[in-house]
PyMOL commands that place a pseudoatom at each C-alpha (Angstrom):
pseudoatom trace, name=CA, resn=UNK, resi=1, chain=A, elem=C, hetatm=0, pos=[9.127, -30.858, -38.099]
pseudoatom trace, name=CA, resn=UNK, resi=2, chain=A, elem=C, hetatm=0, pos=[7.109, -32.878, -35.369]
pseudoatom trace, name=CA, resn=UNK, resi=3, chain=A, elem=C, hetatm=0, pos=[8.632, -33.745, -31.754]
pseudoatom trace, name=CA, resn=UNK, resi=4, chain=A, elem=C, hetatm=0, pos=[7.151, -36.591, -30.567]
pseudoatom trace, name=CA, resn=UNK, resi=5, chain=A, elem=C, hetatm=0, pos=[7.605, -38.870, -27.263]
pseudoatom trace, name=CA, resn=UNK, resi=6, chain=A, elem=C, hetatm=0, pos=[8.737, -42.429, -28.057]
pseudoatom trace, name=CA, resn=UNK, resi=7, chain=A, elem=C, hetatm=0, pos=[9.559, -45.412, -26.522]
pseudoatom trace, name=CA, resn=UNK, resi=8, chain=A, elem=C, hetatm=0, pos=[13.296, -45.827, -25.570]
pseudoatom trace, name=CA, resn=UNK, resi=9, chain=A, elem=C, hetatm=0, pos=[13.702, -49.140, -27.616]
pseudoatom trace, name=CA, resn=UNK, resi=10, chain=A, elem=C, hetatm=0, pos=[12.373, -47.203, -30.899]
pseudoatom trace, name=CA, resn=UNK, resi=11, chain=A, elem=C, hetatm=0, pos=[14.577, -44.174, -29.958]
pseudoatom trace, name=CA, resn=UNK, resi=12, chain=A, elem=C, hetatm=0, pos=[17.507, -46.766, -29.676]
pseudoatom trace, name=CA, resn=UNK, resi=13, chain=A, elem=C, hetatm=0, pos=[18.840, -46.475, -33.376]
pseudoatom trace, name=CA, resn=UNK, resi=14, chain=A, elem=C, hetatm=0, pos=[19.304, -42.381, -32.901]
pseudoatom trace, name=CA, resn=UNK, resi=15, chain=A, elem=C, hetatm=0, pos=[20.763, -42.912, -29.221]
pseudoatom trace, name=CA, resn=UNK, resi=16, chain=A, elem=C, hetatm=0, pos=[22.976, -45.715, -31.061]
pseudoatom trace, name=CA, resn=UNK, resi=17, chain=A, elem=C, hetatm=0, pos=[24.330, -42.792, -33.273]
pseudoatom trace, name=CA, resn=UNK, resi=18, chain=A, elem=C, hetatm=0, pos=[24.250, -40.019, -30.124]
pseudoatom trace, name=CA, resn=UNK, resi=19, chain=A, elem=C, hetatm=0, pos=[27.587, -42.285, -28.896]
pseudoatom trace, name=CA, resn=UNK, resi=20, chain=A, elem=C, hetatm=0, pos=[28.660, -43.558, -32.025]
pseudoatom trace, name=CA, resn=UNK, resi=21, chain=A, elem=C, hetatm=0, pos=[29.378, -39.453, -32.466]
pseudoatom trace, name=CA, resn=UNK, resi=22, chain=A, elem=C, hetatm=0, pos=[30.356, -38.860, -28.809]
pseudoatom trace, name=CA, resn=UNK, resi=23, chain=A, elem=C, hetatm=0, pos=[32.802, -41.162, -27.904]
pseudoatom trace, name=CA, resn=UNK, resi=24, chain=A, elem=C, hetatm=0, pos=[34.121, -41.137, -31.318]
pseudoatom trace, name=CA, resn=UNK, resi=25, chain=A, elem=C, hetatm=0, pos=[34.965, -38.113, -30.637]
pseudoatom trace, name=CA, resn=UNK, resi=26, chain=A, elem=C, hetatm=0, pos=[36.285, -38.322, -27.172]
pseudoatom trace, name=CA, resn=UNK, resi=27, chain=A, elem=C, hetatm=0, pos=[38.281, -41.275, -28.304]
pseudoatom trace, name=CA, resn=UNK, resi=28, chain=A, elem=C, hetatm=0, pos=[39.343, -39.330, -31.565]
pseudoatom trace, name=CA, resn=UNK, resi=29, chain=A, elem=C, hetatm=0, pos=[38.452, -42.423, -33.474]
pseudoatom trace, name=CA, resn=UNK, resi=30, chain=A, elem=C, hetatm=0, pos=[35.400, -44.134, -35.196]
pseudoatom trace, name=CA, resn=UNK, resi=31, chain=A, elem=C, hetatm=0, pos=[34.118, -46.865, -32.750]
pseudoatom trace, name=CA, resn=UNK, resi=32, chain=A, elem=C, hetatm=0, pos=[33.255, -50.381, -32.861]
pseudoatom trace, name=CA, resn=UNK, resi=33, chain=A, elem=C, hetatm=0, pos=[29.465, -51.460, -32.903]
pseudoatom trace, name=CA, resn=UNK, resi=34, chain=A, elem=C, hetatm=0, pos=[31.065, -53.916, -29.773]
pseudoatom trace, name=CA, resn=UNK, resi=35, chain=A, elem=C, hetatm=0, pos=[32.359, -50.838, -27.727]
pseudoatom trace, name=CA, resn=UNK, resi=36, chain=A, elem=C, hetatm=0, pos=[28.893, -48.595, -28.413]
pseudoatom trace, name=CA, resn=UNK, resi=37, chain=A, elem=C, hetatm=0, pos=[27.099, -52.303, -27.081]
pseudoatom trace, name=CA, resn=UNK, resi=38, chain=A, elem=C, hetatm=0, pos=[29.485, -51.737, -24.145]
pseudoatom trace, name=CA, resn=UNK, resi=39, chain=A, elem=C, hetatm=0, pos=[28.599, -48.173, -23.551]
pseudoatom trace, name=CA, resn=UNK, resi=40, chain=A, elem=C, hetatm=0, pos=[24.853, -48.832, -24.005]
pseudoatom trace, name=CA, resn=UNK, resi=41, chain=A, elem=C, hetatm=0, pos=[25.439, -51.773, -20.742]
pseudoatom trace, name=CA, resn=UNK, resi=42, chain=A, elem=C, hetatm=0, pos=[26.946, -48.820, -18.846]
pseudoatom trace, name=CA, resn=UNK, resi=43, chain=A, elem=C, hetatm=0, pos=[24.895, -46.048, -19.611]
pseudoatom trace, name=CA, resn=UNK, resi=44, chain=A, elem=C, hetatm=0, pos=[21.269, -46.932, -19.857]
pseudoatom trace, name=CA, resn=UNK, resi=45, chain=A, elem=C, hetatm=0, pos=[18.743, -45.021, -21.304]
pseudoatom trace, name=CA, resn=UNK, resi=46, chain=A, elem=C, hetatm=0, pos=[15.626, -47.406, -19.911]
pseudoatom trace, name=CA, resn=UNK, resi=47, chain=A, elem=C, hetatm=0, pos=[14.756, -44.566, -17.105]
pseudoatom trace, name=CA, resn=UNK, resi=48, chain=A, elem=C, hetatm=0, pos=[14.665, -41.426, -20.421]
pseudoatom trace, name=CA, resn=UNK, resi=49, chain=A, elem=C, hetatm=0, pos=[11.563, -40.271, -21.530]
pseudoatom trace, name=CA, resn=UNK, resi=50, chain=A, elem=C, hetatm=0, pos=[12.650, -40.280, -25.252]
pseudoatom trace, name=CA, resn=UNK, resi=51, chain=A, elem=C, hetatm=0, pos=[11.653, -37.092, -28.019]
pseudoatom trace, name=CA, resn=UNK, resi=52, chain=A, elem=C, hetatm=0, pos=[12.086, -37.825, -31.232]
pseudoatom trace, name=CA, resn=UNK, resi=53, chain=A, elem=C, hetatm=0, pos=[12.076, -34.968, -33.746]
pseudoatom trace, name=CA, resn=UNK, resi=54, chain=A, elem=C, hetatm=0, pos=[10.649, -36.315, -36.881]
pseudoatom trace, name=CA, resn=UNK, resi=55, chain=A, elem=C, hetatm=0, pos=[10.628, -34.351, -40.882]
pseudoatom trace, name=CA, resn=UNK, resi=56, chain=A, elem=C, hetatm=0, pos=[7.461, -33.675, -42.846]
pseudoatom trace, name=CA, resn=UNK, resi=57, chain=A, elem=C, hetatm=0, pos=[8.195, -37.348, -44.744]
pseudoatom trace, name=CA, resn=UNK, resi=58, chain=A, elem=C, hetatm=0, pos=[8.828, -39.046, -41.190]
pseudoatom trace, name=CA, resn=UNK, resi=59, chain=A, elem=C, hetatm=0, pos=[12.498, -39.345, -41.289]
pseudoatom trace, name=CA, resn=UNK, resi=60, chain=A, elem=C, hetatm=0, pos=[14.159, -38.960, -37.482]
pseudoatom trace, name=CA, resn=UNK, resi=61, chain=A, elem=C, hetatm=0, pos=[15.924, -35.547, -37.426]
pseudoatom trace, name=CA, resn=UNK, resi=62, chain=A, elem=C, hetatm=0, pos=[17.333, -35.943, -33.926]
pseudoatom trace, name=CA, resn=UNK, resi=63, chain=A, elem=C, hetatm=0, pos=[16.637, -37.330, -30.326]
pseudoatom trace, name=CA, resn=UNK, resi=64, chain=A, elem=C, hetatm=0, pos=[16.501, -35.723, -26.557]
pseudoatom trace, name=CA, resn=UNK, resi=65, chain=A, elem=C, hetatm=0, pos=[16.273, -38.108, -23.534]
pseudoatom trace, name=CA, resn=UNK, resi=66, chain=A, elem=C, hetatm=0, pos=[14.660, -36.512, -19.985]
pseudoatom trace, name=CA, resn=UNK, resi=67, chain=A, elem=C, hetatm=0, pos=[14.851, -37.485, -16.504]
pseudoatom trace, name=CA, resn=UNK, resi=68, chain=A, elem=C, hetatm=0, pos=[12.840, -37.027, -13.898]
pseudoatom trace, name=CA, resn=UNK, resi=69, chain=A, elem=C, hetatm=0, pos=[14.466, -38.773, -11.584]
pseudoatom trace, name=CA, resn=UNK, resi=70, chain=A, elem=C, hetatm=0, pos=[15.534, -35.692, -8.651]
pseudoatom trace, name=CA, resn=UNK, resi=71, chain=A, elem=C, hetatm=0, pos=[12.578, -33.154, -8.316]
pseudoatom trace, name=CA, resn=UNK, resi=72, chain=A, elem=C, hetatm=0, pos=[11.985, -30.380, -8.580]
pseudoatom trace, name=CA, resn=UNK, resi=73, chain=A, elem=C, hetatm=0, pos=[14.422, -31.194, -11.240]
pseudoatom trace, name=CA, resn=UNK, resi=74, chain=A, elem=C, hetatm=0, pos=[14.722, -32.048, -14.479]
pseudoatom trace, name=CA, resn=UNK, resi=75, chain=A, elem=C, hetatm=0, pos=[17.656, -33.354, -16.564]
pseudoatom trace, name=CA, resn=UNK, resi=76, chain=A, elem=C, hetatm=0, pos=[18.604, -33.596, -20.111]
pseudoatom trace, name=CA, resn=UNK, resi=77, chain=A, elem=C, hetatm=0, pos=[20.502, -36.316, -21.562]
pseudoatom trace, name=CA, resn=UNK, resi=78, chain=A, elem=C, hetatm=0, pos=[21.867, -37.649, -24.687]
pseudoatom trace, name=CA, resn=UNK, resi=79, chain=A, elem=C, hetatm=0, pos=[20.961, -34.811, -27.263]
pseudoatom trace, name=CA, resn=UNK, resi=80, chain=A, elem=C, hetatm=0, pos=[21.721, -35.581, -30.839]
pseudoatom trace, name=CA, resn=UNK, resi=81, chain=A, elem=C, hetatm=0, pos=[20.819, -34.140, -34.368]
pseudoatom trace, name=CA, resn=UNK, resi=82, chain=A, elem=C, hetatm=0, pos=[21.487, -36.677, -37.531]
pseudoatom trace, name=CA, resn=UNK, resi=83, chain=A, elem=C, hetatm=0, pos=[24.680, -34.670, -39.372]
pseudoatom trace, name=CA, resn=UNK, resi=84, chain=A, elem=C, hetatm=0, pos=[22.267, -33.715, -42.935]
pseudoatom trace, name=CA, resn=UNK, resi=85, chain=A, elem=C, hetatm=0, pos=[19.590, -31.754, -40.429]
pseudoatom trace, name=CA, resn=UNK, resi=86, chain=A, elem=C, hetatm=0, pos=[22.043, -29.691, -38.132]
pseudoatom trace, name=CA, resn=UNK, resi=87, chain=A, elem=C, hetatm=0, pos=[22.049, -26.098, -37.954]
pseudoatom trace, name=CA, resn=UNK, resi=88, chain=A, elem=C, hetatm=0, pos=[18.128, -26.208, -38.864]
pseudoatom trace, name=CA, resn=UNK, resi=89, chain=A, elem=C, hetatm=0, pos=[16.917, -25.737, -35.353]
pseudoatom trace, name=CA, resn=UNK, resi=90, chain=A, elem=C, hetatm=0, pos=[16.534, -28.947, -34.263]
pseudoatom trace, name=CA, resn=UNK, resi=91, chain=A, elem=C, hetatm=0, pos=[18.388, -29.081, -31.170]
pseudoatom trace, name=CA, resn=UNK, resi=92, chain=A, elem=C, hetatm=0, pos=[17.119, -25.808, -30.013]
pseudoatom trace, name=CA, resn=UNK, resi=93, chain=A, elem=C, hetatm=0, pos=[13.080, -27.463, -30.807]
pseudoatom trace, name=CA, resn=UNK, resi=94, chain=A, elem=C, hetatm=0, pos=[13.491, -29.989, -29.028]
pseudoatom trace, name=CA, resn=UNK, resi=95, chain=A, elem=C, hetatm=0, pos=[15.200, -28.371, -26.244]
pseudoatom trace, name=CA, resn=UNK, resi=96, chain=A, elem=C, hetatm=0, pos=[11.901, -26.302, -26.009]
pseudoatom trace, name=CA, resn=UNK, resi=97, chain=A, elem=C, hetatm=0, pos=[9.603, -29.597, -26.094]
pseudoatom trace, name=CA, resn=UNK, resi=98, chain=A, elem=C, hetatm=0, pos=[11.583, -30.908, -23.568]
pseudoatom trace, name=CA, resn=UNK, resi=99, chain=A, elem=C, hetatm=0, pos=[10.978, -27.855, -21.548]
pseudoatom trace, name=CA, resn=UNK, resi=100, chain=A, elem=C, hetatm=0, pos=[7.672, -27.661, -21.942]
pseudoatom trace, name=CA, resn=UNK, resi=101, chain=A, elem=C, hetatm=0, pos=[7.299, -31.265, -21.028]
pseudoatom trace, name=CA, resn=UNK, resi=102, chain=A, elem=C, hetatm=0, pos=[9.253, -30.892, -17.674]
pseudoatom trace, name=CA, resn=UNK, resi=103, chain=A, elem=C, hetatm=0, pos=[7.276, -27.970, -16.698]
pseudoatom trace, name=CA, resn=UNK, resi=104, chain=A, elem=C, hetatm=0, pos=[3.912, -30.486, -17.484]
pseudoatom trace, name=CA, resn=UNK, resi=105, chain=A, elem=C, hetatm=0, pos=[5.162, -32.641, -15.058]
pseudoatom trace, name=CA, resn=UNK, resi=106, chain=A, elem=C, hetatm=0, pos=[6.048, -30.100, -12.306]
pseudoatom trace, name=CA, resn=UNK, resi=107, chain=A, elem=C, hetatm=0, pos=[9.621, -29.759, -12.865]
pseudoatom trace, name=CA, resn=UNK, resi=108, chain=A, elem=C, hetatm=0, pos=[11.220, -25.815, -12.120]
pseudoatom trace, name=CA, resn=UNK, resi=109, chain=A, elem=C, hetatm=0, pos=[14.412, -26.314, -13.367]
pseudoatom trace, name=CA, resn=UNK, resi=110, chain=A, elem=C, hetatm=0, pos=[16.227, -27.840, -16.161]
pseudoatom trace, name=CA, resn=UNK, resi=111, chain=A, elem=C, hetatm=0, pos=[19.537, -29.293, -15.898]
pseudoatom trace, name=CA, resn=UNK, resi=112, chain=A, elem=C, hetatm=0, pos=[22.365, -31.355, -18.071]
pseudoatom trace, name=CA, resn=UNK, resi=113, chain=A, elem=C, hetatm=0, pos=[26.078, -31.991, -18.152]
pseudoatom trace, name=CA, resn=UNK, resi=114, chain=A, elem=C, hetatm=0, pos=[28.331, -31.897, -20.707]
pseudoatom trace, name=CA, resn=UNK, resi=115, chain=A, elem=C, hetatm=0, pos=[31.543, -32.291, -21.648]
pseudoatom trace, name=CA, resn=UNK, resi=116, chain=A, elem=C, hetatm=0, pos=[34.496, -29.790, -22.504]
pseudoatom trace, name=CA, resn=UNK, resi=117, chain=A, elem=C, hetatm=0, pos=[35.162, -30.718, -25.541]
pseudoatom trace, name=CA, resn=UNK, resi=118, chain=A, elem=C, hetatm=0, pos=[31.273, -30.297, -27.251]
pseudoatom trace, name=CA, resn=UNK, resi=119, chain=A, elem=C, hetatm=0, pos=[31.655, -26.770, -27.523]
pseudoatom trace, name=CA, resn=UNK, resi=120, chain=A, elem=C, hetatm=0, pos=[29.123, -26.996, -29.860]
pseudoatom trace, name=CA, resn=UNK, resi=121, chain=A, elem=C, hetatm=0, pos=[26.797, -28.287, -27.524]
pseudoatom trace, name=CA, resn=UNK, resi=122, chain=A, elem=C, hetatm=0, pos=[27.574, -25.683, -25.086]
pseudoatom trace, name=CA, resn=UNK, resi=123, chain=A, elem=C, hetatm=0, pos=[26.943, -22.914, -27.026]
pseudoatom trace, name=CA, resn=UNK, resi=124, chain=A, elem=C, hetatm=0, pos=[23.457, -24.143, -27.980]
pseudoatom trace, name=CA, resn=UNK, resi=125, chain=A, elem=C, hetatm=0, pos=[22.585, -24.543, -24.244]
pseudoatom trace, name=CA, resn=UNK, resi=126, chain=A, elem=C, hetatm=0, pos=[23.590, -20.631, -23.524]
pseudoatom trace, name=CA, resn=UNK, resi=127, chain=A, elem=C, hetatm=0, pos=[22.081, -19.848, -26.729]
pseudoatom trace, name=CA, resn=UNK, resi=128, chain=A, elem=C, hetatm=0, pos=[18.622, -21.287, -24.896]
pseudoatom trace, name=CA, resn=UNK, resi=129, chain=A, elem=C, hetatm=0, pos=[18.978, -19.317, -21.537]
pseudoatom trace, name=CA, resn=UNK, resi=130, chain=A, elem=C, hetatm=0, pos=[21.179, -22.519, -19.538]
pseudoatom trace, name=CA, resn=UNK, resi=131, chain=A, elem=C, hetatm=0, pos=[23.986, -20.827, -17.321]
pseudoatom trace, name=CA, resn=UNK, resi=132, chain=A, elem=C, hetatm=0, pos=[26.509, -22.698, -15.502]
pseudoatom trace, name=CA, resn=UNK, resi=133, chain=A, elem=C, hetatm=0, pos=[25.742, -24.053, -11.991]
pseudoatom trace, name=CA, resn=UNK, resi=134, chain=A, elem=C, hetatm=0, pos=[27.495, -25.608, -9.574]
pseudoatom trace, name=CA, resn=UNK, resi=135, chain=A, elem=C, hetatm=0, pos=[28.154, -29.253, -10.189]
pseudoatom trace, name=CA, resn=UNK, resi=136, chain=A, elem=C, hetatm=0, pos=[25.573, -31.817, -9.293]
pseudoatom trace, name=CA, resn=UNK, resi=137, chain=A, elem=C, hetatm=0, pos=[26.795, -35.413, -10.001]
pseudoatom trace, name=CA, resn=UNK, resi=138, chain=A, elem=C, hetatm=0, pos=[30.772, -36.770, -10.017]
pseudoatom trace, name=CA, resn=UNK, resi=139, chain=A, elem=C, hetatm=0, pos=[30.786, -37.843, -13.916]
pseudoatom trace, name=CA, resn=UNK, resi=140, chain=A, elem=C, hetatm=0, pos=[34.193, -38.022, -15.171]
pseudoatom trace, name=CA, resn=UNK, resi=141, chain=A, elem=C, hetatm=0, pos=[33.728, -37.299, -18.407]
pseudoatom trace, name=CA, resn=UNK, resi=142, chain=A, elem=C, hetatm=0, pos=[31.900, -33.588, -17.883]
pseudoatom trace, name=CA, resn=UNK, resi=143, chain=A, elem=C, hetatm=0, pos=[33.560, -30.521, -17.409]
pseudoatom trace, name=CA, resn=UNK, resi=144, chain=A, elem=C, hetatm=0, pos=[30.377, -28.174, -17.339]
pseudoatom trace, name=CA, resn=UNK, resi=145, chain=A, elem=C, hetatm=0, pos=[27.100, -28.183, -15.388]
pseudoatom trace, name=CA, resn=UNK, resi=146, chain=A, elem=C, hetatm=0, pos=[24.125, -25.954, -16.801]
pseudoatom trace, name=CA, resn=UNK, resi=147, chain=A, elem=C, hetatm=0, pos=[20.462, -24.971, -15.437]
pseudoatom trace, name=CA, resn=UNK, resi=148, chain=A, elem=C, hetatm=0, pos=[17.608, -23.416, -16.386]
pseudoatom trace, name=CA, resn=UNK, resi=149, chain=A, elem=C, hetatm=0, pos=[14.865, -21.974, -14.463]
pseudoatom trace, name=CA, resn=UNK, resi=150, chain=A, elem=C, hetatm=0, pos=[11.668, -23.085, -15.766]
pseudoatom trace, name=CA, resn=UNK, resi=151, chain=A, elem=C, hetatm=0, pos=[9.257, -20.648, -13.810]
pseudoatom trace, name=CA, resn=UNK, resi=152, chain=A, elem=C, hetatm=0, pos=[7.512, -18.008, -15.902]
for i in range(1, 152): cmd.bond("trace and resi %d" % i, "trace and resi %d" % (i + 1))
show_as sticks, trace
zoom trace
C-alpha cells in the first residue's frame, strides 16, 4: 500500500463515496447523487490536504482529509476505506501518515469529531491513542470529540 497526498478534485470520487456511506447511514437510506451534490455545497473539502491510500496495482483503498486551519492544531476529516479493503489496516495507515504529516508542519495535536453512531470509527481512533476531549466546534451531527498529542 502507498499513501500519497493528492489534490482535492482527484480525491473527490473517494470523498463522493465517504458521504454516500455516511449520511446513508445517518439517514438509514441509500442517497441520491442530488442530495451528496447538496452535501458537497455545504461541506467543502477545498481547504483538506487530501491522502489517498493507493494498492500495489494503483487502485484507491481509502481517503483522509487534514486541516490546518487552528494551530497548534490539527484536524482530521472525512476518513473512508472502500468496503473490499476494510479491516486491512488502512484506516489505521493513513491515520499514521496523517500524523506524521501534521507533525511536518508543526502541528502538536491531532484532533477530529465524529458522530455517535460510527462506532466503528470510534474504536479505530482509541485503537490509535485519540481520547476524548472536550468539545471544540458546535456540529450537530457529532456526539464525540477526540485528540491526540503529537509530541514524542
Amino acid at each position: 500500500m502507498q499513501i500519497v497526498a493528492t489534490p482535492v478534485p482527484e480525491a473527490m470520487p473517494l470523498v463522493r463515496e465517504y458521504y454516500f456511506d455516511i449520511v446513508g447511514r445517518y439517514h438509514g437510506r441509500q442517497m441520491t447523487a442530488g442530495e451528496i451534490d447538496q452535501v458537497l455545497l455545504d461541506e467543502p473539502s477545498d481547504d483538506l490536504l487530501m491522502l489517498v491510500a493507493r494498492s500495489a496495482d494503483d487502485k484507491p483503498l481509502g481517503c483522509l482529509g487534514l486541516r490546518f486551519a487552528v494551530p497548534p492544531y490539527a484536524e482530521v476529516k472525512r476518513v473512508y476505506v472502500v468496503p473490499a479493503a476494510r479491516g486491512q489496516g488502512v484506516a489505521q495507515a493513513l491515520l499514521a501518515e496523517a500524523e506524521k504529516v501534521a507533525r511536518q508542519h508543526s502541528a502538536v495535536t491531532m484532533r477530529l469529531d465524529v458522530r455517535s453512531d460510527l462506532v466503528e470509527a470510534r474504536a479505530l481512533y482509541a485503537k490509535c491513542g485519540y481520547v476524548e476531549v472536550e468539545p471544540f466546534n458546535d456540529d450537530a451531527y457529532v456526539g464525540h470529540w477526540m485528540a491526540k498529542d503529537l509530541r514524542p
